[in-house]
C-alpha positions in Angstrom: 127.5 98.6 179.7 128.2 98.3 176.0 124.8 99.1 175.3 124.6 101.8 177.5 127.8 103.5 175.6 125.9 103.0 172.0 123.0 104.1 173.5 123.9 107.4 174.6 126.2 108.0 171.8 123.3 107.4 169.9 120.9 110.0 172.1 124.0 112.5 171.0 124.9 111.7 167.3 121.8 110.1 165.8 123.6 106.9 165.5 126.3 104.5 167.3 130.0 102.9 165.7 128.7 99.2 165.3 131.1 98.6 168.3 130.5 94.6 168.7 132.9 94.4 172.6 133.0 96.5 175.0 136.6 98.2 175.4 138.3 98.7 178.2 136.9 101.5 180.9 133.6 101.3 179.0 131.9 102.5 182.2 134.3 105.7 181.7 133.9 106.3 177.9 129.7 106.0 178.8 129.9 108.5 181.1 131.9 110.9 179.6 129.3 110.8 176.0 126.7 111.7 178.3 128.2 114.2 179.7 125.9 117.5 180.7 126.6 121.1 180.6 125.5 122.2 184.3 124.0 126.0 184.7 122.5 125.6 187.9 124.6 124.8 190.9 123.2 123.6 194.4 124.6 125.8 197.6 127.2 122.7 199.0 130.4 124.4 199.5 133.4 123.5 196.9 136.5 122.2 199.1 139.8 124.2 197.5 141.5 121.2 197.7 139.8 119.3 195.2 139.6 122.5 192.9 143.4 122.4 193.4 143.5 118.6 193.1 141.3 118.9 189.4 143.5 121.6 188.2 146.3 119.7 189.3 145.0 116.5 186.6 143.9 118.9 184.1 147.3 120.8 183.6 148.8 116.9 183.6 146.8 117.3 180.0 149.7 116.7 176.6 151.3 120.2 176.2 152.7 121.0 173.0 157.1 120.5 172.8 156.6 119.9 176.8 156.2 124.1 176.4 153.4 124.1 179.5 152.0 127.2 178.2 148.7 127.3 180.0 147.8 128.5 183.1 144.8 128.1 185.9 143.3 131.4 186.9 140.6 130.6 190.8 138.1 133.2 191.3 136.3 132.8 194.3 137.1 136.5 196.0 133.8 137.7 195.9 134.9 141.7 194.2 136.8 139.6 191.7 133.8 138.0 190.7 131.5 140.8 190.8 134.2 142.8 188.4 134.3 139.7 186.0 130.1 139.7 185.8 130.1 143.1 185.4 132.0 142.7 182.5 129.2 139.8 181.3 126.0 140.9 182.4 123.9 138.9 180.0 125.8 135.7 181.0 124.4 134.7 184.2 126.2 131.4 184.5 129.2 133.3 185.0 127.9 134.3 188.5 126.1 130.8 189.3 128.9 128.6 190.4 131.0 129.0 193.7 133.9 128.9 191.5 134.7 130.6 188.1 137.9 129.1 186.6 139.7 131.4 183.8 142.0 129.6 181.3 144.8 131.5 179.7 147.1 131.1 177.0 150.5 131.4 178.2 153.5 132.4 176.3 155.3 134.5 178.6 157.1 132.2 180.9 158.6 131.0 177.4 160.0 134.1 176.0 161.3 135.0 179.6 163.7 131.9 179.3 165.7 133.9 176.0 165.5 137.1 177.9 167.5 134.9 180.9 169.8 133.7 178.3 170.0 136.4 175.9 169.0 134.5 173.0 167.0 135.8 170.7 163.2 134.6 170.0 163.0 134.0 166.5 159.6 132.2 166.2 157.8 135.2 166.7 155.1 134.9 164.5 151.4 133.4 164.9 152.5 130.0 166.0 153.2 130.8 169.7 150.1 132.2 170.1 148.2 129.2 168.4 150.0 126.9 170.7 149.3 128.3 173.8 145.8 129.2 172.9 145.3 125.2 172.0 147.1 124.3 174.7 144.5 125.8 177.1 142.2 124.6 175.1 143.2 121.1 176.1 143.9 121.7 180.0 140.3 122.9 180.0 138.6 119.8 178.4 140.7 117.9 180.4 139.5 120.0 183.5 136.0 119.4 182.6 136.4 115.5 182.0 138.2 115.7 186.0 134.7 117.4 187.1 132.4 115.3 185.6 134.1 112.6 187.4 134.0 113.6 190.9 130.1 114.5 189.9 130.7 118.3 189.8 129.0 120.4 187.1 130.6 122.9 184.7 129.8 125.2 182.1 132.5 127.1 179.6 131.9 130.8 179.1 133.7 132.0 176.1 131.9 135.6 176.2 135.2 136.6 179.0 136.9 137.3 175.7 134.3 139.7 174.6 136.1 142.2 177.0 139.5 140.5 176.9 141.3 143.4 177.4 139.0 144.1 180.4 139.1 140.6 181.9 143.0 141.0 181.5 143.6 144.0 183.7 141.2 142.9 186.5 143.3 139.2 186.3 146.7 141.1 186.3 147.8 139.2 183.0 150.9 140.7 182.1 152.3 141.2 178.0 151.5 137.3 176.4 149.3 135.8 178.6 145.8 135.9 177.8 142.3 134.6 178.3 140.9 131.7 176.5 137.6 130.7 177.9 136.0 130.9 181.6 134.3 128.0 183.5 131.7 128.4 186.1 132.1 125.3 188.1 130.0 123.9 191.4 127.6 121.2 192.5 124.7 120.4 190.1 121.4 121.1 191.1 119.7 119.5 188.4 121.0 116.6 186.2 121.7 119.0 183.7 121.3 119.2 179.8 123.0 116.7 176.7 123.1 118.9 173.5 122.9 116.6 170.6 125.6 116.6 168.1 126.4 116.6 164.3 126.1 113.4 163.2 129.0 111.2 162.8 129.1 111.2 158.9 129.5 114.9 159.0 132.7 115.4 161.6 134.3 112.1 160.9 136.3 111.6 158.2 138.2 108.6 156.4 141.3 109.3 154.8 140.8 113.0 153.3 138.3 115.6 154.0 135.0 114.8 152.9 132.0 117.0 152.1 129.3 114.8 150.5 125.8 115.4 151.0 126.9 117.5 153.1 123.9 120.3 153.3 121.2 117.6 153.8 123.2 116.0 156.6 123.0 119.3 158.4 120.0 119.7 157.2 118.6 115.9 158.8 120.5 117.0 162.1 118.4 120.3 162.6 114.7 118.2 162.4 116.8 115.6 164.6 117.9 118.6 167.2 114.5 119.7 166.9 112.8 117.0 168.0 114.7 116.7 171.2 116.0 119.8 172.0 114.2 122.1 169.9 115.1 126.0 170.5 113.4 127.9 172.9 113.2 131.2 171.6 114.8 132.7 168.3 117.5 135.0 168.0 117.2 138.8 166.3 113.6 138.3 165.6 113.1 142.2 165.0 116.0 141.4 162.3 115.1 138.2 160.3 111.9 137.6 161.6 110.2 134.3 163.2 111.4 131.4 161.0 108.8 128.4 160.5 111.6 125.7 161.3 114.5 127.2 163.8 117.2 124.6 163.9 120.9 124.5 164.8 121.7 125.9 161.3 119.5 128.9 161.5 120.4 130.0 165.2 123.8 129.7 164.2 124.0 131.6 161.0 121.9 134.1 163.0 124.3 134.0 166.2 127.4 135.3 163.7 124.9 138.0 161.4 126.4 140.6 164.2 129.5 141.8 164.6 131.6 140.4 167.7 134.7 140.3 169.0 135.9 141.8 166.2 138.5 144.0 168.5 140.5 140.5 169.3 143.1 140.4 167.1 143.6 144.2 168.1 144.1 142.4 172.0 146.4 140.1 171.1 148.6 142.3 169.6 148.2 144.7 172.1 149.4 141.6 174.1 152.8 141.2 172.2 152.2 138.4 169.7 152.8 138.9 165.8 150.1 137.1 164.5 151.2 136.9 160.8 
């Protein structure tokens, strides 16, 4: 099982820690490199119990100062779902799943213990936001770990906070809760797809930040992406034109040459935080 783990950490990074014993749960840490983002969902029903049950692990995630500030939003009504899709129409995975999970930030139920005890809330600046924001950020990796266990697939959609505001009012999230990221959720259909990663060297670092080389590392992990997940089409083509060698870095700068989201600070301040 040891050389399974080095292996497939090696499929995702380019290379493998020279790890010379297996650890304990190495069966666990195997599976959960190789895990798959899952688009395409078979038609076997999803039992609400074990939705319940995996948000129920996922929200047992660390939570900064024991604060709790994310929340667990189940779409399966069927006009809930259509509203969110409409909002998304270009993201089809949102409507693939028999489940759509939306993770919020949740700073509300903190603030509404000093209005209880009339004191005042003097930390309001950009910090509670960031917590709860990271803090649902963690309850949805953790959710996503949960799934792959019990052999369901997932996807994150973060394109719900393209239309924040919108996703907001069809939710019902009231002044400081907000949404984070969505996640269509079901039964695979297909073994789904690894997407290979920066290499080690580049995201681990020993002691202080480190930079070296760092533009022919990136440069090494685009023929490497290319080679076994190579892009299938190109992005703004009528902009920048076909590019000879399309890797991660090129799709990426392309991705962020348009403006978007650019209305989300205005959200969350329209949601009550103070973000300086």
């Amino acid at each position: 099982m040891l050389d399974r783990l080095k292996s497939v950490l090696k499929a995702r990074f380019g290379s493998a820690p020279a790890l010379s014993e297996a650890p304990k749960g190495v069966e666990v840490l195997a599976e959960m490199a190789n895990r798959r983002v899952v688009r395409r969902y078979s038609d076997k029903p999803l039992d609400p119990a074990l939705l319940d049950t995996l948000c129920a692990v996922a929200l047992s995630a660390p939570s900064k100062s024991d604060l709790q500030q994310a929340d667990i939003v189940i779409v399966t009504d069927r006009e809930q779902r259509e509203k969110l899709q409409a909002l998304i129409p270009e993201n089809p995975w949102a409507a693939a799943g028999p489940a759509l999970l939306v993770f919020c930030g949740n700073n509300r139920r903190h603030r509404l213990l000093f209005d209880w005890r009339g004191r005042p809330f003097v930390n309001d600046h950009l910090d509670p936001f960031f917590n709860a924001a990271v803090d649902a950020g963690i309850v949805l990796a953790t959710f996503i770990a949960a799934a792959d266990r019990v052999g369901l697939g997932t996807c994150p959609i973060s394109q719900i906070r393209n239309q924040a505001a919108r996703v907001s009012e069809v939710l019902g999230l009231p002044q400081h809760v907000f949404p984070v990221a969505g996640l269509g959720v079901g039964w695979p259909s297909f073994e789904g797809v690894m997407s290979p990663r920066l290499g080690l060297d580049v995201s681990i670092h020993r002691d202080r930040y480190d930079e070296t080389g760092l533009q022919e590392k990136i440069e090494a992990y685009d023929r490497r992406r290319n080679e076994t997940q190579p892009y299938k089409t190109q992005r703004f083509v009528e902009k920048f034109g076909a590019a000879p060698a399309y890797g991660w870095s090129e799709d990426k700068a392309r991705q962020y040459s348009v403006p978007e989201r650019a209305d989300f600070g205005a959200f969350v301040r329209a949601k009550g935080f103070n973000l300086d």
